[in-house]
N, C-alpha and C positions, 0 to 999 in steps of 0.2 A: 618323329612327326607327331604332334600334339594331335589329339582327337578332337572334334567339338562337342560341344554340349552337346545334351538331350534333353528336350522339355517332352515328360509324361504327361498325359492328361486322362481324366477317365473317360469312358466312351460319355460321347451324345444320347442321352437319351430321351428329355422332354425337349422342340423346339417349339414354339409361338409363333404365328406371321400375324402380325398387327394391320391392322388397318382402319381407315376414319378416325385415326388420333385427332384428323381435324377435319369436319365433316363435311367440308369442299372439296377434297384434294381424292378424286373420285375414282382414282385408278386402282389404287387399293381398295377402297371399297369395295368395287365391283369386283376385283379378284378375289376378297376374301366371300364375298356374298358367294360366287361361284364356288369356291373350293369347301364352303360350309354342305354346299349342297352337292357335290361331286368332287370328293376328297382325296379320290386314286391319285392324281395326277402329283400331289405332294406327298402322299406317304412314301416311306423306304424302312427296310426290314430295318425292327427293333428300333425302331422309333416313333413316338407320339409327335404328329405334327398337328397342332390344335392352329385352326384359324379363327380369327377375332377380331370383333367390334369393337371398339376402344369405348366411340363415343357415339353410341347410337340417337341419340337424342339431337345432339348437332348431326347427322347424318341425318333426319330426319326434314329436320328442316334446312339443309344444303346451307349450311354456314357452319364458320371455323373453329366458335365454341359457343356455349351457353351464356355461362359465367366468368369465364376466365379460360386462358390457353392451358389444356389438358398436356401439354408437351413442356408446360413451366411448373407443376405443380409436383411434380416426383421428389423432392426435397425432403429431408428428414424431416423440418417443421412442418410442411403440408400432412404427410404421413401420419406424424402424430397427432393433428389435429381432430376433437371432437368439439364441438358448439355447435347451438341451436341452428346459425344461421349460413354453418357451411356450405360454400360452394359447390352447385354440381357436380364440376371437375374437377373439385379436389375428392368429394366423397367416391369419386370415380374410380380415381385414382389410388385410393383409399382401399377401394375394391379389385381392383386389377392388382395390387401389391397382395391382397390375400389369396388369390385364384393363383399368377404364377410365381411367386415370391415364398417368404423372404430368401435372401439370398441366404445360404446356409444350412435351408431348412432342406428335409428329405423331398418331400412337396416338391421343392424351389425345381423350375425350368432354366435347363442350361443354356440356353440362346433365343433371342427373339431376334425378326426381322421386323422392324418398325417403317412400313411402307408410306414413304409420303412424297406430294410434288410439289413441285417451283414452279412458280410462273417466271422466273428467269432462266436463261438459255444458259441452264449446267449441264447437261444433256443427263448421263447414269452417274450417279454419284454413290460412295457408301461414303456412311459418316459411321467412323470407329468412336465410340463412346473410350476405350480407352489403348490409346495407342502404344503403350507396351505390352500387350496382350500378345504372345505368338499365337495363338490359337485365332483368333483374331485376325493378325497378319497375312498368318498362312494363310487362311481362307477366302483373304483378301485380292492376295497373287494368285489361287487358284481362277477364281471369277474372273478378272484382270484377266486371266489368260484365254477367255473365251468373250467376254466384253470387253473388245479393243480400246475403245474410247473413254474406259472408266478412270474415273478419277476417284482420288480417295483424300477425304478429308480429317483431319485431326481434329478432335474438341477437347485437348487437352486445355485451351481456352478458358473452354466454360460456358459459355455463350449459352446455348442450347441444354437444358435439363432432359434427361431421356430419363429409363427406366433405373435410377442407379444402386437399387437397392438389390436387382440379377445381377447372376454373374456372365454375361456375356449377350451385350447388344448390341447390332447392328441396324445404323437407318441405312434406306434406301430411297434416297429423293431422284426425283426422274422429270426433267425439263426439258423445253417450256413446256407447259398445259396451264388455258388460264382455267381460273377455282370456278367450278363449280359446271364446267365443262369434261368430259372424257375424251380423249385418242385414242385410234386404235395402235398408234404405232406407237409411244409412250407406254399406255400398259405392255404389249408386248418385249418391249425391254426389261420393263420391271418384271414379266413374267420371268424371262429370262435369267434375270440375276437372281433371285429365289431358287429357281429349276438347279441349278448349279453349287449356288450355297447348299443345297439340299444334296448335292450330288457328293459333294465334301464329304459333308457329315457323315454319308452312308459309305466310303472311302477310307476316313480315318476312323470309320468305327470298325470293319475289316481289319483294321491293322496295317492298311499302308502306311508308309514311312513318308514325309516329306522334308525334304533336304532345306537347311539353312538358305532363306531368299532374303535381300531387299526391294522392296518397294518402295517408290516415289511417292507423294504425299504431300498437301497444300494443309501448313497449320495455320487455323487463325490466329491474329496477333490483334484486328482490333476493328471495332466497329466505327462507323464512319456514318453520321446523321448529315443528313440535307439542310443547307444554308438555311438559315431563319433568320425574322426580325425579331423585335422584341416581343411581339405580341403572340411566337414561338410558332408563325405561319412558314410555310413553307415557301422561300424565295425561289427558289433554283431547282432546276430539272437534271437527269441523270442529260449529259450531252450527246448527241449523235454517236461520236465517236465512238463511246464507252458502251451504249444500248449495245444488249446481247455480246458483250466480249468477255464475257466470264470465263477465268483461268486466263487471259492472253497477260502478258506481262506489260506493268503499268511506269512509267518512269517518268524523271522531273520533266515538267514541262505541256505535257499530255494534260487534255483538255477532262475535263471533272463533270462539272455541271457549267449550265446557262441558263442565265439570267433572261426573265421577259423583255427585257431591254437591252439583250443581245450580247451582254460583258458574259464571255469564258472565264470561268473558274479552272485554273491549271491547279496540276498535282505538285506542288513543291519540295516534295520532300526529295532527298538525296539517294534511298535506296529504292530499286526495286520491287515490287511488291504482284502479287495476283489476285486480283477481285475476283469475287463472289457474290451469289445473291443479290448479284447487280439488279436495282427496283424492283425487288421482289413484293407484289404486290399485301401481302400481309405482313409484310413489316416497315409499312408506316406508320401505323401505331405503336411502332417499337422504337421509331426511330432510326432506322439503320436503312439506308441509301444501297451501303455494298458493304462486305467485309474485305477486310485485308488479309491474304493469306501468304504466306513463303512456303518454298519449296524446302522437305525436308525427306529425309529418307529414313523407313522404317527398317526393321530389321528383325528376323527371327529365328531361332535355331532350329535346329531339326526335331520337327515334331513325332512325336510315335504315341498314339492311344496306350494307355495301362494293362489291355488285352495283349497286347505283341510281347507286351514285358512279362505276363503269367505264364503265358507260353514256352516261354525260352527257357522258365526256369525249372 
């Protein structure tokens, strides 16, 4: 009988919870303003749990960013950038890579939760920055296994720039909530999948074992902009149908958008697919209608902390 692998990792020791990376999306905010100021409820032995403003100045004035989206600006070129007339959010950016960053460095923070919401109906979501991560995974089936209804999304993509210069991020998008609006029942989920993530960490820094899992997982394949004319206005609306069916699966035929003039836009394509970010209200400016995601499975071997291994020896 073959054994399987074992992935070591060293304990957790600095995590992050990020919040206001865009300073509408207020559920985070408000959980990190609280836990700045009443911090028991995230700490767990032998670990630094630092909560954080991302982008206080858009948190400020209840909008998404200043100068440019804080959540596209993590790029090696942004990073390296100095000139006169740099962006807010890149110098921000700039700054938050020196507080928990570089990746590598003694300094460097091994995980953040990057808290943010959708005004599209995804309900809890984690978005793995990088899906062959076990450490990652696991902690992914961990949650999963107390948030029923989570979904786990792939950005092997690309789409989305997060922190990439750490070595282990995870977002946490929690929908609907329109921007610039709070729920109580929204943050409370997001509470939740934190509470849990946190509860891992302090699990597999103990030296529990976690056995080889797969989990299910929507990877994006591709972004999908709203009919235009030439004058690059926007003709067509997300249809009945499709409003709030994020994740439900999309097939030929199926109604898309519609026209002020009443012509349905069907989906032609031949395979399959599961949307996302269906009319997510800040990304019209981006472009993107919905994303197209497939069903994929992740997979991870048995994780054991680098403590359980000193021990034994």
């Amino acid at each position: 009988m073959s054994s399987s692998a074992v992935v070591h990792r060293a304990p957790v020791r600095k995590v992050a919870v990020f919040g206001g990376t865009h300073g509408n999306e207020l559920a985070g905010i408000y959980l990190v303003k609280h836990w700045q100021a009443h911090g028991a409820e995230i700490q767990r032995p032998g670990v630094e749990v630092k909560p954080f403003l991302c982008n206080p100045r858009a948190v400020e004035k209840c909008t998404r960013y200043i100068d440019c989206d804080l959540n596209r600006v993590f790029d090696l070129g942004s990073l390296g950038t100095v000139v006169e007339d740099t962006p807010y959010e890149v110098r921000r950016a700039q700054e938050i890579n020196r507080i928990f960053g570089p990746k590598g460095s003694d300094d460097a923070f091994d995980l953040i939760f990057d808290l943010h919401n959708t005004t599209s109906n995804m309900g809890c979501t984690l978005i793995l920055e990088n899906s062959r991560d076990d450490f990652a995974i696991q902690m992914s089936h961990y949650i999963k296994s107390y948030v029923f209804l989570l979904c786990i999304l792939s950005m092997s993509y690309g789409m989305l720039l997060l922190i990439i210069s750490l070595l282990c991020e995870t977002g946490v998008e929690v929908g609907p909530q329109p921007q610039g609006v709070i729920r109580a029942d929204i943050l409370e989920k997001m509470r939740k999948i934190v509470k849990h993530g946190l509860d891992f960490v302090q699990l597999f820094n103990e030296g529990q074992e976690f056995p080889p899992c797969t989990i299910e997982a929507y990877k994006i394949m591709e972004k999908v902009d709203y009919p235009r004319n030439k004058n690059d206005e926007v003709i067509a609306i997300i249809h009945p149908k499709l409003q709030d069916q994020d994740w439900q699966p999309l097939n030929k035929g199926d109604p898309l958008f519609l026209t002020l003039d009443g012509e349905v836009i069907e989906y032609k394509g031949d395979s399959t697919f599961y949307p996302a970010f269906i009319n997510e209200a800040a990304y019209y400016e981006k472009k993107h209608a919905f994303v197209k995601t497939v069903k994929v499975k992740l997979t991870a071997e048995l994780l054991r902390s680098e403590i359980r291994t000193f021990k034994s020896c």
